[in-house]
C-alpha positions as CSV (number, residue, x, y, z in Angstrom):
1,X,12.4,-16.5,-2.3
2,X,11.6,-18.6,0.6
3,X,8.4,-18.2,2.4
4,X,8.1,-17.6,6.2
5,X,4.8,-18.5,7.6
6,X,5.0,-16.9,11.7
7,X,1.9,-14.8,10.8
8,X,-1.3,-17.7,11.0
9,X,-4.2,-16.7,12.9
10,X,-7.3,-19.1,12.5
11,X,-10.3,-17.5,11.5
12,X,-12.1,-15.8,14.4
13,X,-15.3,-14.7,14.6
14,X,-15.7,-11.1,14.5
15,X,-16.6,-10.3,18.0
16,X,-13.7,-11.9,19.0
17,X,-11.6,-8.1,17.3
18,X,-8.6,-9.7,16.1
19,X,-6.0,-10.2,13.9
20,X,-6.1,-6.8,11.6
21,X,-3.8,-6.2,9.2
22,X,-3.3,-2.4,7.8
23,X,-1.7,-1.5,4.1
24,X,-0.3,1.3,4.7
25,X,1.1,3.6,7.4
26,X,0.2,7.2,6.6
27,X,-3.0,9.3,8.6
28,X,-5.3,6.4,7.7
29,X,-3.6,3.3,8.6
30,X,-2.2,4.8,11.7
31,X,-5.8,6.0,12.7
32,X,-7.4,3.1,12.3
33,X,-5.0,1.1,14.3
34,X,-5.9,3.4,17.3
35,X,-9.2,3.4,16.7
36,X,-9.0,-0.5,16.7
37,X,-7.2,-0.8,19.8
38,X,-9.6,1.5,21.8
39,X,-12.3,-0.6,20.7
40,X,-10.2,-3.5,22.2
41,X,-8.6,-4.9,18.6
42,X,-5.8,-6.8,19.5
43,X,-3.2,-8.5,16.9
44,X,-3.4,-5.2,14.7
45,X,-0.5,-4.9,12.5
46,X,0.7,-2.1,10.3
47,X,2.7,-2.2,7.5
48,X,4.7,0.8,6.4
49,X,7.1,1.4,3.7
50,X,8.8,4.4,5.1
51,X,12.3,3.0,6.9
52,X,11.3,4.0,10.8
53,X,8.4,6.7,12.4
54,X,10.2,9.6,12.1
55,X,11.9,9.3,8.3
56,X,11.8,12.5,6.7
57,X,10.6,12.9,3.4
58,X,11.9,16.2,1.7
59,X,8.8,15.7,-0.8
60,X,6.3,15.2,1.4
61,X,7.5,17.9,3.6
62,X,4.1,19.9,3.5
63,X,1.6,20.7,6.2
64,X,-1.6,19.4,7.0
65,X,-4.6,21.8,8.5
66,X,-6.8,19.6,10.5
67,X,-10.3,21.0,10.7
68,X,-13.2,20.1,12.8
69,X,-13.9,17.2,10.8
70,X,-10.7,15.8,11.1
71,X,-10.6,16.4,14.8
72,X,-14.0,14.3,15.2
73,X,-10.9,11.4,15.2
74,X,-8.5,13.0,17.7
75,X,-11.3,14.3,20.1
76,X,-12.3,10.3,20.0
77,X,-8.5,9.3,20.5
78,X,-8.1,12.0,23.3
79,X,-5.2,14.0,20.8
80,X,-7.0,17.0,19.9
81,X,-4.9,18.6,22.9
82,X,-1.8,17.2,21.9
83,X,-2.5,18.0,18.3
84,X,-2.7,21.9,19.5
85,X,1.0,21.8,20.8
86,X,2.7,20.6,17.7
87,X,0.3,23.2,15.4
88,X,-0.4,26.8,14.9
89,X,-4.1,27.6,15.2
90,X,-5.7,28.9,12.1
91,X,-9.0,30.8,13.5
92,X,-9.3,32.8,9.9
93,X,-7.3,32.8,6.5
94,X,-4.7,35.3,6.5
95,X,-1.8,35.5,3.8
96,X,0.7,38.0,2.8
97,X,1.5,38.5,-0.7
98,X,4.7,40.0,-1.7
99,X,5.3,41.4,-5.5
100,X,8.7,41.3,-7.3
101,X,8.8,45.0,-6.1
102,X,8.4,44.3,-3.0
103,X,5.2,45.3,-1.8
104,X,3.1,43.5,0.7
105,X,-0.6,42.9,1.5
106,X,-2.1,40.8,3.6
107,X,-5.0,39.6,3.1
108,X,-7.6,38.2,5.8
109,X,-10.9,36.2,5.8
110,X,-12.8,34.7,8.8
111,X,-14.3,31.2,7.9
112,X,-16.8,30.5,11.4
113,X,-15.6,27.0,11.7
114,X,-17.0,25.3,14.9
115,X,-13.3,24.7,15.9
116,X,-10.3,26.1,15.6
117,X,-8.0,24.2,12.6
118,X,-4.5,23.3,12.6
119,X,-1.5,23.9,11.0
120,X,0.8,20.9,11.4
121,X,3.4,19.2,9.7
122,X,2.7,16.0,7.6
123,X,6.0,14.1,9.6
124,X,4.6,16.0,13.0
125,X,0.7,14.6,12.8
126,X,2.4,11.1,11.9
127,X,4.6,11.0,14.6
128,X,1.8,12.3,17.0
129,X,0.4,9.1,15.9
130,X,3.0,6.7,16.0
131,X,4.0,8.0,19.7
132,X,0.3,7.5,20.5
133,X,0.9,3.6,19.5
134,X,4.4,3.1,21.3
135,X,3.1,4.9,24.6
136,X,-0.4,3.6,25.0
137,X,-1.0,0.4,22.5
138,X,1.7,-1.1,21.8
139,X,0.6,-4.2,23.3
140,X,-2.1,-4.4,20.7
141,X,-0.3,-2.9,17.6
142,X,2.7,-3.6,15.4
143,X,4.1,-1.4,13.1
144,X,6.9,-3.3,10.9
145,X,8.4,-0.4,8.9
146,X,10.1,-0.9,5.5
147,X,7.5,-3.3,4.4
148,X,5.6,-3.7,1.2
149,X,2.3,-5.7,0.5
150,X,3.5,-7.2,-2.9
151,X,0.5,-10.0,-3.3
152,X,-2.7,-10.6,-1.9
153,X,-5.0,-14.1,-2.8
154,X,-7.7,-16.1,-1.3
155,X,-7.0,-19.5,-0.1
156,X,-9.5,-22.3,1.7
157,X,-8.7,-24.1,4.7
158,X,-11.0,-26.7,6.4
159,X,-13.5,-25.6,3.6
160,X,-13.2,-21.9,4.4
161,X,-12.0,-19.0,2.0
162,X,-9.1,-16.9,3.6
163,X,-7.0,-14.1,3.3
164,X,-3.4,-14.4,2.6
165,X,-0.9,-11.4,2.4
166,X,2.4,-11.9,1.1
167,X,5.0,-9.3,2.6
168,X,7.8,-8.2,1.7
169,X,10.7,-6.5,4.4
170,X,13.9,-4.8,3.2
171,X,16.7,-6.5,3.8
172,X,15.2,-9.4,4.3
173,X,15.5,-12.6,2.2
174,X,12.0,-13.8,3.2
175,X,8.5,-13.5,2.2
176,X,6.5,-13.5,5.2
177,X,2.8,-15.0,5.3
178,X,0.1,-13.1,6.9
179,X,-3.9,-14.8,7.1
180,X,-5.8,-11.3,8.6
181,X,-9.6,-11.9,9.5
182,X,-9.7,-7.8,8.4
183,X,-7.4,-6.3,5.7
184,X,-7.8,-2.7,5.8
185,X,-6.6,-0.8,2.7
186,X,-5.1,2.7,3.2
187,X,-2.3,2.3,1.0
188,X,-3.0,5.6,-1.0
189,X,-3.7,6.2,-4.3
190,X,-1.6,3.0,-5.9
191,X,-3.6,0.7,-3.7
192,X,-2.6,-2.9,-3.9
193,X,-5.4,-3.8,-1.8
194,X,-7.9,-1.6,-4.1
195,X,-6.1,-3.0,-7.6
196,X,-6.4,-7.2,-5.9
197,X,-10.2,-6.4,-5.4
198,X,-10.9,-5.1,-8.8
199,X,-9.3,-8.3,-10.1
200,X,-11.7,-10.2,-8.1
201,X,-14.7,-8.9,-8.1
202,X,-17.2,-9.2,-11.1
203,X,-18.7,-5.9,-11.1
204,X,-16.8,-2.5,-11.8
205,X,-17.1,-0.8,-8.8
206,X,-13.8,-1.1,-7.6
207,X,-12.5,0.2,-11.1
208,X,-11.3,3.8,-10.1
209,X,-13.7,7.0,-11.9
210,X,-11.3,9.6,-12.6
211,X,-12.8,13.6,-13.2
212,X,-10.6,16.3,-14.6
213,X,-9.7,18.9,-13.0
214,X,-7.7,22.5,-13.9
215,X,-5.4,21.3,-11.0
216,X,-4.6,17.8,-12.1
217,X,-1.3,17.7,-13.8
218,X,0.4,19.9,-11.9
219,X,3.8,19.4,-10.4
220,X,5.2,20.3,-6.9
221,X,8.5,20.3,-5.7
222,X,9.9,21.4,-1.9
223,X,12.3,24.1,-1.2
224,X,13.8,24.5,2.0
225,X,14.5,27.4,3.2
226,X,16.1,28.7,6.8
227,X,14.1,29.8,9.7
228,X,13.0,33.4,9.7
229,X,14.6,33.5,6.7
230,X,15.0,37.5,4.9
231,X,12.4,39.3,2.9
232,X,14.4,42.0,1.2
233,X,18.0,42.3,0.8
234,X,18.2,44.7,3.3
235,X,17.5,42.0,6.0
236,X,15.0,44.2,7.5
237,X,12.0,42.0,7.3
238,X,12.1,38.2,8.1
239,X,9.7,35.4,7.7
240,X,7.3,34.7,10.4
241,X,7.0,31.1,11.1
242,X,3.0,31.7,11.9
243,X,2.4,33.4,9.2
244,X,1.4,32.2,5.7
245,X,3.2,33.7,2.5
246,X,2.5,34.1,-1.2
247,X,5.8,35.3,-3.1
248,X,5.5,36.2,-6.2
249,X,7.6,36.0,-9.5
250,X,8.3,38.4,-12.0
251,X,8.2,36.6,-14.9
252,X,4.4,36.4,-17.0
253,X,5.3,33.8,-19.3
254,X,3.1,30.6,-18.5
255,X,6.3,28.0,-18.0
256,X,8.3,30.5,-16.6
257,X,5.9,32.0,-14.2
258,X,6.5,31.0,-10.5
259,X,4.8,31.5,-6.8
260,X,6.5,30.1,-3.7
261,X,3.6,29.1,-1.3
262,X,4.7,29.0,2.6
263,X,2.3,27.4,5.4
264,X,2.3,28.7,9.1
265,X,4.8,26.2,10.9
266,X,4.5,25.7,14.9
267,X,8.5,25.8,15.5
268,X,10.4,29.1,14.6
269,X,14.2,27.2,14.5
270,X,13.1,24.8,11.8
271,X,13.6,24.7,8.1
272,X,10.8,26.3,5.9
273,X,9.4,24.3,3.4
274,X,8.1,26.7,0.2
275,X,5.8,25.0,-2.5
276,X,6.2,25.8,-5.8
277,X,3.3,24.6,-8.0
278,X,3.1,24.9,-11.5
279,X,2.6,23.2,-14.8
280,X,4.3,19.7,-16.1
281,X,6.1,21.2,-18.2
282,X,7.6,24.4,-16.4
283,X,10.9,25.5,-17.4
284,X,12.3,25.1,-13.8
285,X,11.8,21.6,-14.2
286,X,13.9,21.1,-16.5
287,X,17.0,22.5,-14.6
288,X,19.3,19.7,-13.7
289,X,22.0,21.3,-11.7
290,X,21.8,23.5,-8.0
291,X,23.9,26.5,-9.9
292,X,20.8,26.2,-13.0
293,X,18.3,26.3,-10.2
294,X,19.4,29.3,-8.1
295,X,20.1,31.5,-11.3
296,X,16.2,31.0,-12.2
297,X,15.3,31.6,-9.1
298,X,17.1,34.4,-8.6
299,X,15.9,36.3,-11.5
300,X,12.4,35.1,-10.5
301,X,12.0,36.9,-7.1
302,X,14.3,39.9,-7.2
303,X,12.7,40.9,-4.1
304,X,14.3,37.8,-2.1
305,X,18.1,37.5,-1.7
306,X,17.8,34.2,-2.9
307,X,21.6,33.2,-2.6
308,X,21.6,34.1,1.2
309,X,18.1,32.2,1.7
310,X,19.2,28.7,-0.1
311,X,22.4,26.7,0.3
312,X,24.0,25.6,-2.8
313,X,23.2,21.9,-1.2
314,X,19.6,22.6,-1.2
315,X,19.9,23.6,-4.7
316,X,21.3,20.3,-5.7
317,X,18.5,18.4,-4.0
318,X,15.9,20.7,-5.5
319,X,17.5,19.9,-9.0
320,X,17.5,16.2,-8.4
321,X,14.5,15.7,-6.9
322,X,11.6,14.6,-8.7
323,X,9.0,16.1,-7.1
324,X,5.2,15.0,-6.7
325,X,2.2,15.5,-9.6
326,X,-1.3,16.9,-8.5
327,X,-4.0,13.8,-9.1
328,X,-7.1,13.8,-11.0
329,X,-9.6,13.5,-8.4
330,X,-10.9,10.0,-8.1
331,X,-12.9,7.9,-6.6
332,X,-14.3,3.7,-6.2
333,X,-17.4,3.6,-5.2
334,X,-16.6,-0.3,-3.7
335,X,-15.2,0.4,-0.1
336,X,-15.6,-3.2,1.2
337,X,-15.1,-7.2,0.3
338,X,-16.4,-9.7,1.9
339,X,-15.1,-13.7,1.6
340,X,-18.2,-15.9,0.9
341,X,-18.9,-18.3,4.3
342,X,-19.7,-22.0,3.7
343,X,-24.0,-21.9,3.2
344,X,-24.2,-24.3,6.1
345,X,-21.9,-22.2,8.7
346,X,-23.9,-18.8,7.3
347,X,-27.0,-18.5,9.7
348,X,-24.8,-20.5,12.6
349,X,-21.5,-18.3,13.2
350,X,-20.8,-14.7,12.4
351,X,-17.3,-15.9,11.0
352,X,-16.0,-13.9,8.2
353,X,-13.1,-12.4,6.6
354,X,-12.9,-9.1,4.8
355,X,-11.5,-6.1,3.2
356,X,-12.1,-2.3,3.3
357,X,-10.7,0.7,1.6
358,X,-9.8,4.4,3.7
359,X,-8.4,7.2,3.0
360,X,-6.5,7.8,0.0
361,X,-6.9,4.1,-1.3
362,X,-11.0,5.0,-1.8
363,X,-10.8,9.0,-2.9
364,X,-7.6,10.6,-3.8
365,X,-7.3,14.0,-5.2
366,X,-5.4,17.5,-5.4
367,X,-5.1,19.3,-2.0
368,X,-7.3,22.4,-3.4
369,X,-9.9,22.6,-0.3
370,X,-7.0,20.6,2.2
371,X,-9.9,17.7,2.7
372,X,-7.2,14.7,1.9
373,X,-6.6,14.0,5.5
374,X,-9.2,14.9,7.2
375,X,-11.5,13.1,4.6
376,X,-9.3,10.3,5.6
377,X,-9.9,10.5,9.4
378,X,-13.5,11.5,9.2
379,X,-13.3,7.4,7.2
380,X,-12.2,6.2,10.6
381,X,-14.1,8.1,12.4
382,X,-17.7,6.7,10.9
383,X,-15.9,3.7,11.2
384,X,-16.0,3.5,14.1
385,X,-19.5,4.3,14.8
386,X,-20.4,1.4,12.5
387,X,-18.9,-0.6,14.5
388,X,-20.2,0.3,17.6
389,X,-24.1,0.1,16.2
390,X,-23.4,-3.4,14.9
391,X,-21.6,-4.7,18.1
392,X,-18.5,-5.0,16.0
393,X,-19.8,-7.7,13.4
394,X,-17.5,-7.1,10.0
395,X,-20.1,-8.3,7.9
396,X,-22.2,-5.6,9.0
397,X,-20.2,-2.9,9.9
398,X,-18.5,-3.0,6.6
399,X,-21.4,-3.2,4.5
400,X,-22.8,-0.5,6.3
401,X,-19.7,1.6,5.5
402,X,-20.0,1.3,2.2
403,X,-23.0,2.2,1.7
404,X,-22.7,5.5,4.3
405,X,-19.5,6.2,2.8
406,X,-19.2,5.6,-0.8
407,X,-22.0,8.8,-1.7
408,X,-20.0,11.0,0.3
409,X,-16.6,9.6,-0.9
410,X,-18.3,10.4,-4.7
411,X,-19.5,13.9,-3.4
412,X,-16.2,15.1,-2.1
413,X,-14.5,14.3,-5.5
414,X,-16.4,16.4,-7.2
415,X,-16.3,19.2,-4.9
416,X,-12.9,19.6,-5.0
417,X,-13.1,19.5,-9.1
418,X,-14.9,22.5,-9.1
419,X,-14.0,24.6,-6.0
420,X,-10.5,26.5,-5.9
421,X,-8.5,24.2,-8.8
422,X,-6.9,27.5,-9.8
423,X,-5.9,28.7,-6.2
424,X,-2.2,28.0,-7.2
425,X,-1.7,30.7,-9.6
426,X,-1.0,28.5,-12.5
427,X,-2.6,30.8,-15.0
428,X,-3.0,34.5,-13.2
429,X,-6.0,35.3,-15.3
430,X,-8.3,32.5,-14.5
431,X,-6.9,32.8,-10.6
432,X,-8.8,36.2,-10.5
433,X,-11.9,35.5,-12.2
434,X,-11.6,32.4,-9.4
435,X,-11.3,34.7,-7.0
436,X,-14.0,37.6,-8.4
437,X,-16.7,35.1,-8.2
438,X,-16.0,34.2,-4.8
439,X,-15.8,37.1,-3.7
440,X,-19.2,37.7,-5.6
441,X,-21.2,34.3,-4.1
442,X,-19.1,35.1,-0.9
443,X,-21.5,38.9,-0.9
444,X,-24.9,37.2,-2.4
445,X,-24.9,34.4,0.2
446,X,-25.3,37.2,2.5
447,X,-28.2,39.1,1.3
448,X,-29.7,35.6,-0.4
449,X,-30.4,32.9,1.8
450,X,-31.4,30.5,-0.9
451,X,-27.2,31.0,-2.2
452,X,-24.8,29.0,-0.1
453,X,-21.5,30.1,1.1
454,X,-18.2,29.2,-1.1
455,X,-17.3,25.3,-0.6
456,X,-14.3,26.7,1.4
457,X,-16.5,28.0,4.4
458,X,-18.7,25.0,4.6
459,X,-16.5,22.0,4.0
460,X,-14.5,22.3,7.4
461,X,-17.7,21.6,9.3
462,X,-18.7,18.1,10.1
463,X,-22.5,18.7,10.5
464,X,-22.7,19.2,6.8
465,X,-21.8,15.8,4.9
466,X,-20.1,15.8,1.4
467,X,-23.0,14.5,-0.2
468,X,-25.5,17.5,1.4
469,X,-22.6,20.4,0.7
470,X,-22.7,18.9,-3.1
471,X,-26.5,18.7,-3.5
472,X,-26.3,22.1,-1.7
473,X,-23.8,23.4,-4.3
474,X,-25.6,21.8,-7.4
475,X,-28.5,23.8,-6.4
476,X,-26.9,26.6,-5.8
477,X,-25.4,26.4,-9.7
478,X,-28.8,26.5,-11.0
479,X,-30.2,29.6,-9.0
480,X,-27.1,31.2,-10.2
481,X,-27.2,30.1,-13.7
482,X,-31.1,31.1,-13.9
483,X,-31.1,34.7,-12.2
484,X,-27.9,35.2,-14.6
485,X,-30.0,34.0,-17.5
486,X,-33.1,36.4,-16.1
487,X,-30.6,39.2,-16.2
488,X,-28.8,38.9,-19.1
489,X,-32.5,38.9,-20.6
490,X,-33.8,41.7,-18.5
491,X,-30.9,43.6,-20.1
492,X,-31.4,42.8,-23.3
493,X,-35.3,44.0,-23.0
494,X,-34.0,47.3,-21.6
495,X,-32.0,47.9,-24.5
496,X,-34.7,47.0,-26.8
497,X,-36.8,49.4,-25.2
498,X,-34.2,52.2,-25.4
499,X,-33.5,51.2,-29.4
500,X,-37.6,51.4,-29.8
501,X,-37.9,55.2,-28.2
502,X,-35.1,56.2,-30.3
């Protein structure tokens, strides 16, 4: 394949803020192109696999709900208002659950975040971004859609290592050549950029460390369903668009038992999308045909009519689509790379090349506590400040990342293995004990100040780092673990007392 080189830069120093090249077009790559660009970035290019800004993924039609500590990134960028007009507000948790008989409850719960969240769609928030780029900084940023980083090695010129990025365009019979002075990495959870660096460095600590997880392994697909589509097959209630739903099935049996999840969406003439999450090995995942699909379905949720609520062409795609798979959560504790500088051009010039990981590329894992995007913006959004306190200087400002973000990138991982893993119903039992003992720290944390609140009502608010809501939490798990030991013996000493006076 012949090789097109039309993207040399020389090697600039770092307070020069140029040439930048992204892996990866999702929340973090787009973010951190703004981000750059207000600072004054120029040459910043993205690459994106996806095949233009506003390609629809059926699979990845879910929504995110961008908290406080995803919003320190849009109140920096100016799109917090913006963000507001594409999103439904989510002041408190409120969901309506609706049994195969029919029944409803709604359940509500305030949280006391600082800010109000929101409820957007993953292609919405994207596009919010990618308008952002064509409207204000497009002068600064590129973003070639369906491209792929397919190589990444180290070359030396005039007795200097440098970066070179081999890319890859669809459609295209050429291999184009890219020498970035900063390779950002937010190419998700298969990073190339993160894989490259393991292979060079020494040390293991760009070697991923995976936890387990009672939510790992589980498998997603999307159903869409119409707007305001019917609740009974009386057509008497309709879905709200605002209004989140749990739907239960009637079937017990663990791979036949079934929940469709819905998420408050902003527009009330759009399409639905309902989650259903369950194990690997789920009978409806088997199904291979629409008509095999809707008879499961249909005996599923008797309380839905599900023939008027889904086309016989959504079916199909349903059948044939393969879905997603819940992570284990993981984490690298390397975030940054830097290329070595000749020892007599070291104490002379800030010149330097390097790498960095966001996003998904440096912690990936299931959506239980909804932290994967704003985890992923709150990376830019330190970022940033880094780079302001070392006057934009990479070999500074990325050290200094990793070593501010890798604890907390550690910390969130395993919050999210212990806090609501079996939130999606996957085995009904262990779903209410989860939710008993919530419920349970939820009351003691009120009477016992030396008990903190549920992960869920702290992890929203950016004054608390991961790393203090995890020491927080560990500490918590031993108060709770002694007084339970203290009364399991206080019991036991009252019944010896009562045996003894008998």
């Amino acid at each position: 394949m012949a090789v097109q080189n039309v993207h040399h830069q020389p090697i600039q120093s770092s307070a020069s803020r140029r040439n930048v090249l992204i892996v990866g077009g999702g929340p973090a790559g787009l973010a951190s192109a703004l981000m750059l660009a207000k600072r004054g970035w120029t040459e910043i290019t993205v690459l994106e696999r996806r095949m233009t800004a506003d390609d629809h993924e059926p699979d990845k039609s879910f929504n995110y709900l961008i908290d406080a500590r995803g919003q320190q990134f849009t109140d920096l960028l100016g799109l917090t208002e913006p963000l507001s007009k594409i999103s439904v507000p989510a002041t408190e948790f409120q969901i309506t659950r609706i049994q195969p008989n029919g029944d409803r409850k709604t359940l509500q719960q305030s949280f006391n975040d600082p800010k109000s969240a929101y409820w957007v769609f993953r292609s919405a928030f994207l596009q919010l971004l990618y308008q952002e780029i064509e409207q204000h900084w497009s002068h600064q940023i590129t973003v070639l859609f369906n491209s792929r980083c397919v190589a990444i090695n180290k070359t030396i010129e005039h007795e200097t290592e440098s970066l070179e990025v081999m890319v890859e365009r669809e459609n295209s019979s050429l291999t184009e050549r890219f020498q970035p002075t900063l390779l950002m990495g937010c190419d998700g959870l298969q990073s190339v950029v993160r894989s490259t660096l393991n292979t060079w460095d020494n040390s293991s600590k760009f070697e991923v460390q995976k936890l387990p997880s009672p939510s790992s392994g589980l498998r997603y697909k999307v159903l869409r369903l119409p707007p305001n589509f019917p609740l009974d097959a009386e057509g008497e209630k309709h879905a709200v668009s605002t209004q989140s739903y749990a739907i239960r099935g009637k079937f017990r049996e663990r791979r036949r038992a079934l929940s469709l999840g819905l998420l408050p969406i902003k527009d009330p003439n759009t399409h639905r999308p309902a989650m259903l999450i369950n194990w690997a090995d789920h009978q409806l995942w088997q199904l291979q045909t629409g008509e095999d699909v809707l008879n499961f379905l249909e005996h599923a949720f008797p309380q839905l009519p599900l023939r008027q609520v889904i086309s016989p062409q959504e079916a199909d795609r349903f059948a044939q689509s393969d879905g997603g798979t819940f992570p284990m959560p993981q984490f690298c504790s390397g975030l940054h790379y830097l290329l070595p500088r000749p020892a007599e051009r070291e104490f002379n010039e800030t010149t330097t090349s390097g790498v960095l990981l966001l996003g998904d590329a440096a912690h990936c894992f299931p959506p239980d506590i909804g932290q994967g995007v704003n985890a992923a913006l709150e990376d830019v959004f330190v970022l940033n400040q880094l780079l302001t306190e070392n006057e934009d200087d990479l070999t500074r400002s990325l050290a200094a990342y990793e070593v501010v973000r890798s604890p907390n990138s550690e910390a969130l991982v395993r919050l999210v293995q212990i806090a609501a893993p079996w939130q999606y119903n996957q085995a009904p039992l262990r779903t209410k004990l989860w939710f008993m003992r919530s419920v349970i720290r939820l009351g003691l944390s009120k009477f016992l100040p030396f008990i903190s609140l549920p992960i869920a009502f702290l992890v929203r608010d950016p004054q608390y780092s991961y790393r203090s809501l995890w020491l927080n939490e560990q500490r918590t798990s031993r108060i709770l673990s002694l007084m339970g030991w203290i009364s399991f013996i206080g019991l036991l000493s009252i019944v010896a007392l009562l045996l003894q006076r008998n």
